[in-house]
N, C-alpha and C positions, 0 to 999 in steps of 0.2 A: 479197446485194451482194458483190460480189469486190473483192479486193485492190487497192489501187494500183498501176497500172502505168507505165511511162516510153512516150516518143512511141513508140520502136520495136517496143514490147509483148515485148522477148524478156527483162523483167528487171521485176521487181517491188518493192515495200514492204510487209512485215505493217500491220498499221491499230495495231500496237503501234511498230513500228518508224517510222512514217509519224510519229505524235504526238510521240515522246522527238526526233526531229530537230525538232521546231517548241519545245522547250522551250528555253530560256538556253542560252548557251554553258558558263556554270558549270556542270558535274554537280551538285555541295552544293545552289548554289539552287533548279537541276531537279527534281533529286530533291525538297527542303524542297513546290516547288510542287505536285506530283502526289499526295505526303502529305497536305497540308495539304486540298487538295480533296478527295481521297478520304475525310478525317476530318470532313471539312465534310457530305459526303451521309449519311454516316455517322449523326453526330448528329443532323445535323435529318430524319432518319428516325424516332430513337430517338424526339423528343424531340415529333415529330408525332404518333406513337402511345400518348405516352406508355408509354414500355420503359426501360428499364435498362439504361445504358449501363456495359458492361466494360471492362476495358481492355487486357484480353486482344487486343480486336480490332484496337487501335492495333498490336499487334505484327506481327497480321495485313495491315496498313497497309505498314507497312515492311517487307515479303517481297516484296509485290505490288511497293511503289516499286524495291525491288530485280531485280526480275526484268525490269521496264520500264527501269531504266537501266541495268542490266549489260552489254548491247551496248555502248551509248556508253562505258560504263567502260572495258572491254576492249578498244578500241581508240582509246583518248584515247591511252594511251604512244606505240604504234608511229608514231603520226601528226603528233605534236608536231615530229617530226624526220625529215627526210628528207635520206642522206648528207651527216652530221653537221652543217647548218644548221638553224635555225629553220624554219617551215612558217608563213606570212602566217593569218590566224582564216581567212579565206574561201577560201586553197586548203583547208584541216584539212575545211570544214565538204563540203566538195564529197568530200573523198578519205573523209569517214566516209556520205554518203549513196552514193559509188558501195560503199564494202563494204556497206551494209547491203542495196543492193538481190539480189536476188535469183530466178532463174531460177521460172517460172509452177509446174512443176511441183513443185518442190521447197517454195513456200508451201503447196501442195493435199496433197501428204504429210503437212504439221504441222499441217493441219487435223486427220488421225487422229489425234497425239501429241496434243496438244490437247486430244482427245476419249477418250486413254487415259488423260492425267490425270485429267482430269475424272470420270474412270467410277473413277479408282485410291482417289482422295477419298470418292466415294459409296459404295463398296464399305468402304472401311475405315468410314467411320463410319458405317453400318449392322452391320459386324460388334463394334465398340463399342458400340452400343444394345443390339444385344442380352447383349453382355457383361453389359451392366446392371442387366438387366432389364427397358426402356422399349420401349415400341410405335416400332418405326423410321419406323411412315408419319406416324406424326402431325405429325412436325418436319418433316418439308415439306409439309403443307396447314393447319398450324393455325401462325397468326401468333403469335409469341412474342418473347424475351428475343434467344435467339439465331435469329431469320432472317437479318438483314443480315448477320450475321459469316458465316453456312452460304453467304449471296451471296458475300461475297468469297471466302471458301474456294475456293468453286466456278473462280468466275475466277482465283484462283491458280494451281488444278491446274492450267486451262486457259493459261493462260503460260505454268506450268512447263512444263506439257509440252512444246511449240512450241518454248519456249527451248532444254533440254535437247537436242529434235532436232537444232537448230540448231549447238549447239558441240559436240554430236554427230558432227557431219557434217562439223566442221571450220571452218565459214562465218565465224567468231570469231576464228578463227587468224592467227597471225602468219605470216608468209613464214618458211620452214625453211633446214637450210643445205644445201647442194647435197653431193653423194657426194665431191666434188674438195676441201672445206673438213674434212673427217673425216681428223684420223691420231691411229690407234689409240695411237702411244705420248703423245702430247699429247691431252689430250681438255678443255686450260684454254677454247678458243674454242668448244668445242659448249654449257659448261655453262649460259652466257647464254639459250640458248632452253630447257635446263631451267627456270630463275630464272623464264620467264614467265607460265608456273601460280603464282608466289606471289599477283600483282596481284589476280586473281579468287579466290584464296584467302582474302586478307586481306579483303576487302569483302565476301564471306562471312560469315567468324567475328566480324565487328563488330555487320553485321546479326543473326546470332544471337544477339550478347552483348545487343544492346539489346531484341529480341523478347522473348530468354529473359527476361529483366526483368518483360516486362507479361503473356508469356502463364504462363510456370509460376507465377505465385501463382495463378492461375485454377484450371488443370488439377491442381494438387496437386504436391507434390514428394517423393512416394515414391519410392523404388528403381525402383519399376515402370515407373513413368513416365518419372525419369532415362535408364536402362541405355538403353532403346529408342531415348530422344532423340539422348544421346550417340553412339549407335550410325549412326544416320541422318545426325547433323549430321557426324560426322567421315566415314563413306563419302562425303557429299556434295564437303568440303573434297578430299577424297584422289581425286575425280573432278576434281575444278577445277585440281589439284596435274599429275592422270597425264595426261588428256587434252591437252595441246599438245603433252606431249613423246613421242606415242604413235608419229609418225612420224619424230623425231628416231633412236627405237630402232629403229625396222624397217630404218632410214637403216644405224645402228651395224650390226647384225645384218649384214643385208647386205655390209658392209664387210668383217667379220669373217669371214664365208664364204668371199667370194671369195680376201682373205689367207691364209687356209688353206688351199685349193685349191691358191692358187699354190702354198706352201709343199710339197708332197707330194712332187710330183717333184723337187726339189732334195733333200728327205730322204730319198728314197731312191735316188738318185742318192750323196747324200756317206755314205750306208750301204755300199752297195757297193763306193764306193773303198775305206773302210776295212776290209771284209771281205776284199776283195784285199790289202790287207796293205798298202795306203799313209798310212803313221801323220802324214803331214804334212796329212792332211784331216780327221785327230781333232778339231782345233779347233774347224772348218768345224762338224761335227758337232753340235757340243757349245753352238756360237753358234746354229744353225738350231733346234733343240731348247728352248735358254731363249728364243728371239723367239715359237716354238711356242706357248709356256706362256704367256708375258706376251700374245699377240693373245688368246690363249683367256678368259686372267682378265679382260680389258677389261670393263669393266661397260658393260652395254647398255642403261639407264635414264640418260640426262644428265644425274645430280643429284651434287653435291659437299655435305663435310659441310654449309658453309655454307646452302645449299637443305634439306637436313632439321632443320637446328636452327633457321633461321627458320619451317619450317611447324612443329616442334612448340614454340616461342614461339606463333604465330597460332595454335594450338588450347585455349593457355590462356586467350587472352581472353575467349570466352564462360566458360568455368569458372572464372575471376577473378572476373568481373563476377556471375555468379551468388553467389560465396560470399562477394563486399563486396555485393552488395545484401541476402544476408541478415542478414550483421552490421551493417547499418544498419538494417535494421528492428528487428531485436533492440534495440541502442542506442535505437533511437526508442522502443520500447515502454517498456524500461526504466527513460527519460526522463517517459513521459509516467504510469509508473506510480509 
């Protein structure tokens, strides 16, 4: 069965993107909704079979809801507000279903991504069984502890994927600023569409603060385990952080070329005068020379301190939240001993 399409067939809905526009207008309550169901088939799976329920998987619960409302996240700010007024709830709800819809071809691609995830999942945890020691076919045809969690997994990669392709490709994106809004010796009005990776940044490292909670007491908290984690969850952030401002920079880039170009022939132009022995163009020289240097130093990434010490604030929260949840179980054991 295919995609949702609109009357003119030249623009579509994922069946992910289709459902998160039928939920509340609230994100918090949306999301609580999709959780709370998911956690609902969850256990009276568990609870059917009599299985053991983790709680690892709730974490897994809350990736999934993340990945299913991160569109609508992503584009709640830009839409709140249109030249500098308010936005009525039923134009917002219209201007977020025409971004989420989407050209035919461009769904049937993230079908593959979808299906790279999927296979990225399967792959790694087959090469973890066998790290182990354990027969990797048996977990998928013998019913156990963890089947439903290996289900959600599945369907995670399978959103990731799809997603990823998605603000991959831009679809996510905010409107950028045009080559006429760029000057290289002011660069205060570019840095705002740096600042727009912090949004899916921060809802990010929340959702990992609150996962890492339920799934690493599961998986264990050695080194081994952390290093990889950490590793994964901050490339992740430092994708959510780089990708909007990826064409901000090629925008700067650009800018910076051409200014340099121009620059050439007037430097050697005011070289010449002064090699001719006309000392009233030394100035000239000497001004065209420091503009040189200062277009050249221009940083080409649109981020101000403020943008990097707010992302590496949001990187401590999952690593706060991990090491006050183990001084509370510490406390609690303490207590109870």
């Amino acid at each position: 069965m295919g995609e949702p399409v609109t009357a003119e067939g030249n623009t579509g809905l994922t069946w992910e993107n289709w459902l998160v526009l039928r939920l509340p207008r609230s994100l918090f309550f949306g999301a609580f909704l999709v959780a709370v169901c998911i956690s609902a088939a969850y256990l009276g799976f568990q609870w059917f079979f009599d299985l053991r329920v983790d709680r690892a998987t709730f974490g897994i619960v809350l990736f999934i809801t993340w990945v299913l409302i991160a569109p609508r996240y992503l584009l709640a700010r830009p839409d709140r507000q249109r030249n500098g007024l308010e936005v009525p709830l039923s134009d917002r709800h219209e201007t977020e279903v025409r971004a989420l819809q989407l050209p035919p071809d461009k769904i049937r691609r993230s079908r593959f991504a979808g299906a790279a995830g999927l296979l990225a999942y399967v792959g790694l945890w087959e090469l973890l069984m066998v790290a182990l020691g354990s027969n990797p076919v048996t977990h998928w045809i013998r019913l156990h502890d963890g089947s439903a969690p290996m289900a959600l997994m599945l369907l995670l990669g399978w959103l990731g994927g799809r997603f990823l392709y998605f603000a991959f490709a831009g679809f996510y994106a905010t409107p950028g600023p045009q080559k006429s809004d760029i000057d290289l010796l002011n660069l205060e009005n570019i840095y705002a569409f740096g600042r727009s990776g912090l949004r899916g940044t921060l809802g990010w490292f929340i959702i990992l603060a609150i996962g890492g909670l339920l799934i690493l007491p599961e998986v264990g908290s050695g080194l081994w385990v952390l290093l990889p984690l950490f590793a994964i969850s901050l490339g992740i952030g430092l994708f959510g952080l780089l990708l909007p401002a990826r064409e901000v920079r090629s925008l700067i880039r650009e800018v910076k070329r051409e200014e340099l170009a121009r620059l050439e022939p007037l430097l050697r132009q005011a070289r010449d005068e002064v090699l001719t022995g006309d000392a009233s163009t030394q100035g000239r020289l000497t001004d065209l020379l420091a503009y040189k240097t200062q277009v050249g130093s221009t940083p080409e990434w649109p981020f101000d301190s403020s943008t990097l010490l707010r992302f590496g604030l949001y990187l401590l929260i999952p690593i706060a939240s991990m090491i006050g949840g183990a001084l509370v179980e510490r406390v609690v054991d303490m207590v109870l001993d």
